[in-house]
LOVO-822740 format. One record per residue: residue number from 1; residue in one letter; x, y, z of N, C-alpha, C in turn. Coordinates in nm, 2 decimals. Atoms other than C-alpha are relative to their C-alpha. Last residue first. Example, Ala and Ser with C-alpha at 12.3 -4.5 7.8 and 13.67 -1.06 7.14 Angstrom:
BEGIN
rec resi: 2 resn: S nxx: -0.09 nyy: -0.11 nzz: 0.00 caxx: 1.37 cayy: -0.11 cazz: 0.71 cxx: -0.08 cyy: 0.11 czz: 0.08
rec resi: 1 resn: A nxx: 0.09 nyy: -0.12 nzz: 0.00 caxx: 1.23 cayy: -0.45 cazz: 0.78 cxx: 0.09 cyy: 0.12 czz: 0.00
END
This chain:
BEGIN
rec resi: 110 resn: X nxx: 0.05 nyy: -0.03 nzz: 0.13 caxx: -3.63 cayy: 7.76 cazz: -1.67 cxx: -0.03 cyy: 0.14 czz: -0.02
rec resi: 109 resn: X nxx: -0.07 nyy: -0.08 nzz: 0.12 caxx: -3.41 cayy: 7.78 cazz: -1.38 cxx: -0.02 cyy: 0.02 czz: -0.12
rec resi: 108 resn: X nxx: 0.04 nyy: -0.12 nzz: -0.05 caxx: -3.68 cayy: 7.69 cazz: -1.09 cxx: 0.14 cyy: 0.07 czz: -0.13
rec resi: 107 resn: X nxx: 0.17 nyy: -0.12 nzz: 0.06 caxx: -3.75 cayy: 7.39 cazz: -1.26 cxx: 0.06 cyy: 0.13 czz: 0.05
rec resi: 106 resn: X nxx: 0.13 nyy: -0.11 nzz: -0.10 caxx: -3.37 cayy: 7.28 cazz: -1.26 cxx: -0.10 cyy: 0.10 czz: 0.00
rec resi: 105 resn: X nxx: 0.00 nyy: -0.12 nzz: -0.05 caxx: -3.18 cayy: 7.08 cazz: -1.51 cxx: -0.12 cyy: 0.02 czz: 0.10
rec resi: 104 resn: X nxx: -0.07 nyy: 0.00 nzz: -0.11 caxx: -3.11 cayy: 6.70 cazz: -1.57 cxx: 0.01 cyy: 0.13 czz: 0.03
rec resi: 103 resn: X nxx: -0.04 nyy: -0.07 nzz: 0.06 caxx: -3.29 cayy: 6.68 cazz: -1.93 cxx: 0.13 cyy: 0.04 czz: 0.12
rec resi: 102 resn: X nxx: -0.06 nyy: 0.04 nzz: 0.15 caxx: -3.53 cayy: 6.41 cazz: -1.92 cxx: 0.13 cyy: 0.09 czz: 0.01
rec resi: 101 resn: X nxx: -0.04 nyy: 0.18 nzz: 0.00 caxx: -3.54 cayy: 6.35 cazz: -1.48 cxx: 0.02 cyy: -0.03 czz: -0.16
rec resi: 100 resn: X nxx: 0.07 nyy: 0.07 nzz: 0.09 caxx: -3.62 cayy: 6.74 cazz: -1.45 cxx: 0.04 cyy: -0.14 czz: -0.07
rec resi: 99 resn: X nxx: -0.06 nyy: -0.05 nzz: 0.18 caxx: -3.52 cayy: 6.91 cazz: -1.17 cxx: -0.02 cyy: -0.11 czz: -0.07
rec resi: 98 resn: X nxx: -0.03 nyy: 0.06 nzz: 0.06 caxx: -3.69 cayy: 7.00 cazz: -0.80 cxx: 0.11 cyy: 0.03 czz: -0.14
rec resi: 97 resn: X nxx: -0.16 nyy: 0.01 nzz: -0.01 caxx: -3.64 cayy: 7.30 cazz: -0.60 cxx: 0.03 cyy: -0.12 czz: -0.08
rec resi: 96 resn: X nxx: -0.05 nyy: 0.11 nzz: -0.03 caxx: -3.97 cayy: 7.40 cazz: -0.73 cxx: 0.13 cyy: -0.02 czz: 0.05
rec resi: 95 resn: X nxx: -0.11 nyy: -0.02 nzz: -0.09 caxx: -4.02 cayy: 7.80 cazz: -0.73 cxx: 0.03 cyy: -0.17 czz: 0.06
rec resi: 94 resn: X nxx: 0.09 nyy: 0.07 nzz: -0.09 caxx: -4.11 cayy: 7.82 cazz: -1.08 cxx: 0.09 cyy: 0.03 czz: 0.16
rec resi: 93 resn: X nxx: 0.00 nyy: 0.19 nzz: 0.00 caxx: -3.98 cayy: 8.04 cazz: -1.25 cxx: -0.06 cyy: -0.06 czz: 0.08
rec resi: 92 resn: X nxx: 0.09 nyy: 0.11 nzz: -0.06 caxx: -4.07 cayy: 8.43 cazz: -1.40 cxx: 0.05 cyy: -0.15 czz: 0.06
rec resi: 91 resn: X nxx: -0.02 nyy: 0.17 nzz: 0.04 caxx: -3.90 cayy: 8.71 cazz: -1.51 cxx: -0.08 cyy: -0.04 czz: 0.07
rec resi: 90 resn: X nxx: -0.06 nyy: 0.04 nzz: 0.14 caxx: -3.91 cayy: 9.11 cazz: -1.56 cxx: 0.00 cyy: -0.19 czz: -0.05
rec resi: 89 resn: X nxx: -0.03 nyy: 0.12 nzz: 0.07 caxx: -4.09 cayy: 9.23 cazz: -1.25 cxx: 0.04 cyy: -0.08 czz: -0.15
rec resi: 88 resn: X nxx: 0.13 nyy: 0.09 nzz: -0.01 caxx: -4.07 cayy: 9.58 cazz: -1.19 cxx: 0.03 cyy: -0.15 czz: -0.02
rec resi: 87 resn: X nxx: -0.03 nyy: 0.13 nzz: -0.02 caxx: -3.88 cayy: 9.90 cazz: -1.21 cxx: -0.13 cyy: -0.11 czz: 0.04
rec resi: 86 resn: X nxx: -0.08 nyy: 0.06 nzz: -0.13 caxx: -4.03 cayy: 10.24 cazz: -1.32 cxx: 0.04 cyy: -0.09 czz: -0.02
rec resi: 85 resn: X nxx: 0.01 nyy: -0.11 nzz: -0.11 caxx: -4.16 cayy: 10.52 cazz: -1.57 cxx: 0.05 cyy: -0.08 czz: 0.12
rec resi: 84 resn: X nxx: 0.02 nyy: 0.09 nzz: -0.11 caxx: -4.08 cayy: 10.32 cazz: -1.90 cxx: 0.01 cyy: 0.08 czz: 0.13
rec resi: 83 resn: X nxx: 0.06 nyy: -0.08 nzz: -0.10 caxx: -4.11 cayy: 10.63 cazz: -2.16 cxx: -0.01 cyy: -0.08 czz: 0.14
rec resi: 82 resn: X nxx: -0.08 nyy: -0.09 nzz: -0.05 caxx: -3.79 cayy: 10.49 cazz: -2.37 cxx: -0.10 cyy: 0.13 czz: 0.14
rec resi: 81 resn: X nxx: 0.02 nyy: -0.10 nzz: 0.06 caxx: -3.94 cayy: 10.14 cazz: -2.34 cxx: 0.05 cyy: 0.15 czz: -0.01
rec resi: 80 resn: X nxx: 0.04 nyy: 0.08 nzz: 0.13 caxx: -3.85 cayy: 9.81 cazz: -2.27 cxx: -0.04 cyy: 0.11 czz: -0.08
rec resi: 79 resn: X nxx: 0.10 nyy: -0.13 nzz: 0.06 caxx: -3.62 cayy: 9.93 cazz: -1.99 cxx: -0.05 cyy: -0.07 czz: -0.13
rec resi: 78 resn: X nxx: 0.03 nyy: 0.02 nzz: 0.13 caxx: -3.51 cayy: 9.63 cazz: -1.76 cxx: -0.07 cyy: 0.11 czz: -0.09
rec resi: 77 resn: X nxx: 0.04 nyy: -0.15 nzz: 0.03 caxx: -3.46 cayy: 9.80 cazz: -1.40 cxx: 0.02 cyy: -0.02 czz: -0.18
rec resi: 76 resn: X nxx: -0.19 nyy: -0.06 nzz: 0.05 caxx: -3.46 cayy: 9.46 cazz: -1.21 cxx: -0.07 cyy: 0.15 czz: -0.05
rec resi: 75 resn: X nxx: -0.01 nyy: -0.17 nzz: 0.01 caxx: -3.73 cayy: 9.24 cazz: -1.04 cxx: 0.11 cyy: 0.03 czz: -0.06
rec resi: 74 resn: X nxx: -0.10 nyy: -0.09 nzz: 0.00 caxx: -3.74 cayy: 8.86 cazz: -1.05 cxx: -0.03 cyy: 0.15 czz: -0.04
rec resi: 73 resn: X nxx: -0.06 nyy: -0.08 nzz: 0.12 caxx: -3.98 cayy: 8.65 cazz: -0.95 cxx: 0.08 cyy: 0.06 czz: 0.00
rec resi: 72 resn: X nxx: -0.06 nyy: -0.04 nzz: 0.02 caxx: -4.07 cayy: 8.30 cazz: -0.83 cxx: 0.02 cyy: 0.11 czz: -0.12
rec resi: 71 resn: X nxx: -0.12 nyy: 0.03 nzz: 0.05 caxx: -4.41 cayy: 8.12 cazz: -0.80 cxx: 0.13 cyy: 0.10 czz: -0.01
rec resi: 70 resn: X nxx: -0.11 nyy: -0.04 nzz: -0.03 caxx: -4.56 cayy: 8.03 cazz: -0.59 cxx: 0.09 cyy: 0.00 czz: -0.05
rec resi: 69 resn: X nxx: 0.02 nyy: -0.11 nzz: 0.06 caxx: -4.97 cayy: 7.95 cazz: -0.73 cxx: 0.13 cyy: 0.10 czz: 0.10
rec resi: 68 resn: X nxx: 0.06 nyy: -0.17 nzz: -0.09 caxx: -4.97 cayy: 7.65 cazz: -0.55 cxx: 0.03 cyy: 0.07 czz: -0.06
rec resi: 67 resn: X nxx: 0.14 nyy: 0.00 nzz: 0.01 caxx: -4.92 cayy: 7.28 cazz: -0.70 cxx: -0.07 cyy: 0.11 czz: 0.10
rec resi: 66 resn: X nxx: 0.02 nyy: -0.04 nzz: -0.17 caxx: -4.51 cayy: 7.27 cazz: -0.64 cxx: -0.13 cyy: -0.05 czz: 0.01
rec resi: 65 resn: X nxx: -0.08 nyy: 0.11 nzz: -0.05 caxx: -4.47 cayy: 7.09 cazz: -1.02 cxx: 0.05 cyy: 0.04 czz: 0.16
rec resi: 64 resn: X nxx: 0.03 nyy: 0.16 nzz: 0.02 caxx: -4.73 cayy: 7.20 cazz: -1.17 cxx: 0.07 cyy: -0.06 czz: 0.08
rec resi: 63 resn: X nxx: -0.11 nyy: 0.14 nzz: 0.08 caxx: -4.72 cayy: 7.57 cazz: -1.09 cxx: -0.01 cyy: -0.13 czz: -0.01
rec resi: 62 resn: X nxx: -0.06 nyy: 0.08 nzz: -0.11 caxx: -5.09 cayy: 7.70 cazz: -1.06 cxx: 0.17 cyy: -0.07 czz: -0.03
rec resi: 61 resn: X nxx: -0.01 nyy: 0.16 nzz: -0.01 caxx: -5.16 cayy: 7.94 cazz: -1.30 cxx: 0.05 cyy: -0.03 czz: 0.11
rec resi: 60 resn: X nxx: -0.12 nyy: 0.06 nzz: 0.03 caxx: -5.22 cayy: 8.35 cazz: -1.25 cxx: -0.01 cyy: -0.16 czz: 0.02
rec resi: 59 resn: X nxx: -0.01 nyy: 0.02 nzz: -0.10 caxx: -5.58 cayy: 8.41 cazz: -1.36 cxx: 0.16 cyy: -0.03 czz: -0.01
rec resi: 58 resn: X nxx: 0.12 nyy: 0.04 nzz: -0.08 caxx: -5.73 cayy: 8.53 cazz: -1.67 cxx: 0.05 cyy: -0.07 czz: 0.15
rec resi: 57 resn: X nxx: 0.02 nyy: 0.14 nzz: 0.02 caxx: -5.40 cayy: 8.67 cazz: -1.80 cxx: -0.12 cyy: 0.00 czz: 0.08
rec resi: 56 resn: X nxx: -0.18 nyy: 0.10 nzz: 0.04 caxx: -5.29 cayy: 9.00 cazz: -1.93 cxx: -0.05 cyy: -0.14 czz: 0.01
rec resi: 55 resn: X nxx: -0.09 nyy: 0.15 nzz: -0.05 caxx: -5.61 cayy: 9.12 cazz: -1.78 cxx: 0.04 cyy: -0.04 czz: -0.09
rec resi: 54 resn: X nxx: -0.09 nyy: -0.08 nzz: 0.12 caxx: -5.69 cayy: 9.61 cazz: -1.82 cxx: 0.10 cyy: -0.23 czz: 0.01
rec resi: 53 resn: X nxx: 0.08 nyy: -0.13 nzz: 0.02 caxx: -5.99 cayy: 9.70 cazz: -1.57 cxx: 0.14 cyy: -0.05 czz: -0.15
rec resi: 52 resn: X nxx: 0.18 nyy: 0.02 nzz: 0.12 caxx: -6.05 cayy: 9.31 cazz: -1.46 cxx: 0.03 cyy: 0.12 czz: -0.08
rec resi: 51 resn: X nxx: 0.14 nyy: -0.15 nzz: -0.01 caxx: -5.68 cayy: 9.35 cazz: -1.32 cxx: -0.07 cyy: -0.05 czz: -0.07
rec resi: 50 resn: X nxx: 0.12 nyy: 0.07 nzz: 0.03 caxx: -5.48 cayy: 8.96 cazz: -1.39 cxx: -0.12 cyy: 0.10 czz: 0.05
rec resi: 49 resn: X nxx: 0.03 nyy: 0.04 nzz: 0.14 caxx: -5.17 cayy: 9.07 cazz: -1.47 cxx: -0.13 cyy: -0.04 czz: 0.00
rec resi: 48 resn: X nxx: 0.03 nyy: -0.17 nzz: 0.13 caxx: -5.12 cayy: 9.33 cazz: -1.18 cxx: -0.07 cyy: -0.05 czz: -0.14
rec resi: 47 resn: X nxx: 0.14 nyy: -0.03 nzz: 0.00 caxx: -5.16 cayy: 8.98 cazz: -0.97 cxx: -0.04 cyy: 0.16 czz: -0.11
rec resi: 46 resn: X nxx: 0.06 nyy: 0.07 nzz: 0.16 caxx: -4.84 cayy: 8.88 cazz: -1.11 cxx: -0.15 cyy: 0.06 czz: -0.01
rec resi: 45 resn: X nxx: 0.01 nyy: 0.17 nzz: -0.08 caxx: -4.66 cayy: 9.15 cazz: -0.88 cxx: -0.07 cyy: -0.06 czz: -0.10
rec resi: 44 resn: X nxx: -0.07 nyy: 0.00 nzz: -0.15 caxx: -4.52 cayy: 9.51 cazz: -0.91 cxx: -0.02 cyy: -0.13 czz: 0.07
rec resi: 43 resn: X nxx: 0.06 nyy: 0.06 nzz: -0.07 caxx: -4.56 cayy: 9.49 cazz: -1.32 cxx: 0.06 cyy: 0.00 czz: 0.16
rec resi: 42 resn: X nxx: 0.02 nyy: 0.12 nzz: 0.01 caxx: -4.35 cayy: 9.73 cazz: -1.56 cxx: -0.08 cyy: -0.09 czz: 0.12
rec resi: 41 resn: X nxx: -0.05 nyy: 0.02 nzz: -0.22 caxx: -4.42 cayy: 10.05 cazz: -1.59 cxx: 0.00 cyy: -0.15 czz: -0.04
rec resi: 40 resn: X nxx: -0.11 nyy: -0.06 nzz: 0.04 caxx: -4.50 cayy: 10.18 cazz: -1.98 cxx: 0.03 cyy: 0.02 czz: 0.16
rec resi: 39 resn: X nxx: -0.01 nyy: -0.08 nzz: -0.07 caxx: -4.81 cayy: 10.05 cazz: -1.94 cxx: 0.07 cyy: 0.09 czz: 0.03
rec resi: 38 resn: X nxx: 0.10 nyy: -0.07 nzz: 0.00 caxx: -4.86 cayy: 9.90 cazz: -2.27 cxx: -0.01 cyy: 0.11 czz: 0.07
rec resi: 37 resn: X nxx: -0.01 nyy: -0.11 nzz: 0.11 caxx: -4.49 cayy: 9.84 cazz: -2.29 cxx: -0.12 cyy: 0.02 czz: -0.02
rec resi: 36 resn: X nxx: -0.11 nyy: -0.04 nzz: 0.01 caxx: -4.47 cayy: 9.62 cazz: -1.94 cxx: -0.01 cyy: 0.13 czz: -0.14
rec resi: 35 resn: X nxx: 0.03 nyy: -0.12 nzz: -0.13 caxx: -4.79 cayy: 9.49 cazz: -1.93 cxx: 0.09 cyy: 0.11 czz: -0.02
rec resi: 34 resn: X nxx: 0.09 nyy: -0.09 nzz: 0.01 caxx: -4.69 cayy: 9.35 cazz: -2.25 cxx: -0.04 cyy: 0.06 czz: 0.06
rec resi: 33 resn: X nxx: 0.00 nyy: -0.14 nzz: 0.11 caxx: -4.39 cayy: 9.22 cazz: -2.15 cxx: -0.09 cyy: 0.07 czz: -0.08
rec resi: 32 resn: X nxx: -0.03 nyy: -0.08 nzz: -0.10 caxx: -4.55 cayy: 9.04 cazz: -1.82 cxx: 0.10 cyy: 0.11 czz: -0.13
rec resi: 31 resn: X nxx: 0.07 nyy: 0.00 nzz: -0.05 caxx: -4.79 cayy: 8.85 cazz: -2.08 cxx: 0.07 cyy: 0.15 czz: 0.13
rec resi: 30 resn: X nxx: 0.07 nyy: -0.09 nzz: 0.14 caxx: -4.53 cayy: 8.74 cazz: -2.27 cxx: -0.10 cyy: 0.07 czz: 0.08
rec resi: 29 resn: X nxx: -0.05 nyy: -0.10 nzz: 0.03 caxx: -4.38 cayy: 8.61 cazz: -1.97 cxx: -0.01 cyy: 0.10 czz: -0.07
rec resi: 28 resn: X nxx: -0.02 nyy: -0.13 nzz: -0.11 caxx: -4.64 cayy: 8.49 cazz: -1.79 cxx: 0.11 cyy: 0.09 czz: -0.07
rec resi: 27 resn: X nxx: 0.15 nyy: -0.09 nzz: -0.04 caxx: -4.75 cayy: 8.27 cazz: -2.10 cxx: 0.00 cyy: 0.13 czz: 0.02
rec resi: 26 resn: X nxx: 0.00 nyy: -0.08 nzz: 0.13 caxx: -4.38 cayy: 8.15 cazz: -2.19 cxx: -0.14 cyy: 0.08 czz: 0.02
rec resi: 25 resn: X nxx: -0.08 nyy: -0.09 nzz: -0.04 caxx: -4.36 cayy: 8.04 cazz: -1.77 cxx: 0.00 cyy: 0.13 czz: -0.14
rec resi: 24 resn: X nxx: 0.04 nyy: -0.09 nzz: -0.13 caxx: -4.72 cayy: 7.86 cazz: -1.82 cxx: 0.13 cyy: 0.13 czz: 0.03
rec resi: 23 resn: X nxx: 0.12 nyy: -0.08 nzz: 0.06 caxx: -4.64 cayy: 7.69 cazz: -2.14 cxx: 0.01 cyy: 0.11 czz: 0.08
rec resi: 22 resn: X nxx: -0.06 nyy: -0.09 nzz: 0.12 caxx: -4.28 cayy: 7.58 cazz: -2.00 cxx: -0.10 cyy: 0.09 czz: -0.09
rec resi: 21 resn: X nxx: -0.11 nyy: -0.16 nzz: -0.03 caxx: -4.46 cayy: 7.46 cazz: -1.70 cxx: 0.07 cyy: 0.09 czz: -0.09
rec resi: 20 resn: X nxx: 0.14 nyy: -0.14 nzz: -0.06 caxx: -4.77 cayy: 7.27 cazz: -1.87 cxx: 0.10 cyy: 0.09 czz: 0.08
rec resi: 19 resn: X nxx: 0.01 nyy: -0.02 nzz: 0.13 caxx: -4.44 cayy: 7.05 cazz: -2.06 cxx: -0.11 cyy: 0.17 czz: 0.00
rec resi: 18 resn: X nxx: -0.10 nyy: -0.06 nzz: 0.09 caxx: -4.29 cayy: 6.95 cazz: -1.75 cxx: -0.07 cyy: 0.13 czz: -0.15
rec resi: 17 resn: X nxx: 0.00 nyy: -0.11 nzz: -0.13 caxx: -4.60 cayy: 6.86 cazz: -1.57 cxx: 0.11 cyy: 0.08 czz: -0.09
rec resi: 16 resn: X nxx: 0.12 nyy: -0.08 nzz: 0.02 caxx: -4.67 cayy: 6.66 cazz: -1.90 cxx: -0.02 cyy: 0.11 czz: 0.14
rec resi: 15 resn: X nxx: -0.02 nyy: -0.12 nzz: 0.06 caxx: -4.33 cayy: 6.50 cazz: -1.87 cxx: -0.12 cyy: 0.09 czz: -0.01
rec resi: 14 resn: X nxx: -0.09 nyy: -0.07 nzz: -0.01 caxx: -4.39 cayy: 6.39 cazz: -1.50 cxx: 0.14 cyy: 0.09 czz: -0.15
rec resi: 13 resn: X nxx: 0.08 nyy: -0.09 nzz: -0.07 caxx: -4.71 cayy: 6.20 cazz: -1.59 cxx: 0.08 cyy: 0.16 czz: 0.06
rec resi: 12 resn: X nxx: 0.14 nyy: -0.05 nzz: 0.07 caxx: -4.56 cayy: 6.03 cazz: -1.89 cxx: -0.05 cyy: 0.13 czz: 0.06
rec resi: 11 resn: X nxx: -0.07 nyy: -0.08 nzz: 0.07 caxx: -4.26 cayy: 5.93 cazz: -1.66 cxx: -0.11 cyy: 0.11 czz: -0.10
rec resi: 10 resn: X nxx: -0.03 nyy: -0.09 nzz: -0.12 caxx: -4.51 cayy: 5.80 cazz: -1.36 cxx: 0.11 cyy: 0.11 czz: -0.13
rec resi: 9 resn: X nxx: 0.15 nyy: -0.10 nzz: -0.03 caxx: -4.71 cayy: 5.63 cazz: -1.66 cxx: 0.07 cyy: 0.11 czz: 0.09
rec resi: 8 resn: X nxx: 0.04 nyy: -0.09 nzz: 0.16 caxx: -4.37 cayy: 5.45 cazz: -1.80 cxx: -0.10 cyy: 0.13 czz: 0.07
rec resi: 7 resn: X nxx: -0.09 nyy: -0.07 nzz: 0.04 caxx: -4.30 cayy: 5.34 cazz: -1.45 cxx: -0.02 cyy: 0.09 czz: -0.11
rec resi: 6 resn: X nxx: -0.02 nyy: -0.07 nzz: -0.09 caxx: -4.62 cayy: 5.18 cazz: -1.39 cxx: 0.13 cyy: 0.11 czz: 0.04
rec resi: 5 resn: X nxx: 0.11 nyy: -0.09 nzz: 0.04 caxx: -4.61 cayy: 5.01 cazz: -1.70 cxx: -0.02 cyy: 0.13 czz: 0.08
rec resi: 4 resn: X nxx: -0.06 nyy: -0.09 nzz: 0.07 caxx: -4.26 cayy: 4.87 cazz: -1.58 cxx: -0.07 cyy: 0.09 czz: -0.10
rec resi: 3 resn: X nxx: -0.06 nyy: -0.08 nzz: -0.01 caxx: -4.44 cayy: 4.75 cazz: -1.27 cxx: 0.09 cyy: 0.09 czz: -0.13
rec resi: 2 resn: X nxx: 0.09 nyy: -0.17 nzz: -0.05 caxx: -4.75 cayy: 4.64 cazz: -1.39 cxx: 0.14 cyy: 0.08 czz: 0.09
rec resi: 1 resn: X nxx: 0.07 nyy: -0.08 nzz: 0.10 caxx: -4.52 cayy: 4.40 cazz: -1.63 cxx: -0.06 cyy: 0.12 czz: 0.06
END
């Protein structure tokens, strides 16, 4: 029995890491398209999101499923707006190399 309770809890524990990632990546990203068309530049790192003079987010999160604040981005030349004045960060993932035991994909491809 405390073993297949013990199982349950380790799945429980590894959707709710799951779950605070997909918040966290919808967050950043919303979060990195606003920067993005308020500024009319898009972001040069996460920390841009978290300026006192103008914060997107109160802090960047911890990924859940590394547990360091490493996470993977992507750059490109994404135009959100017709005055956008540069390139910048457009995405977000984790940088686990894990992948997810309901669904059989990889954190860092969400």
């Amino acid at each position: 029995m405390i073993g297949i309770a013990a199982a349950r809890y380790d799945l429980s524990v590894q959707r709710a890491r799951e779950a605070t990632l997909k918040t966290d990546l919808t967050v950043m990203r919303q979060a990195i398209d606003n920067y993005t068309l308020d500024k009319e530049a898009a972001p040069q790192s996460l920390d841009d999101l978290v300026n006192p003079q103008a914060p997107y987010l109160r802090e960047v999160p911890t990924d859940p499923m590394t547990h360091q604040k490493d996470w993977h981005t992507d750059t490109g030349d994404l135009v959100m707006s017709p005055d956008q004045t540069n390139n910048g960060i457009v995405d977000v993932h984790s940088s686990s190399t894990g992948t997810s035991r309901t669904d059989g994909t990889a954190y860092n491809t969400w």
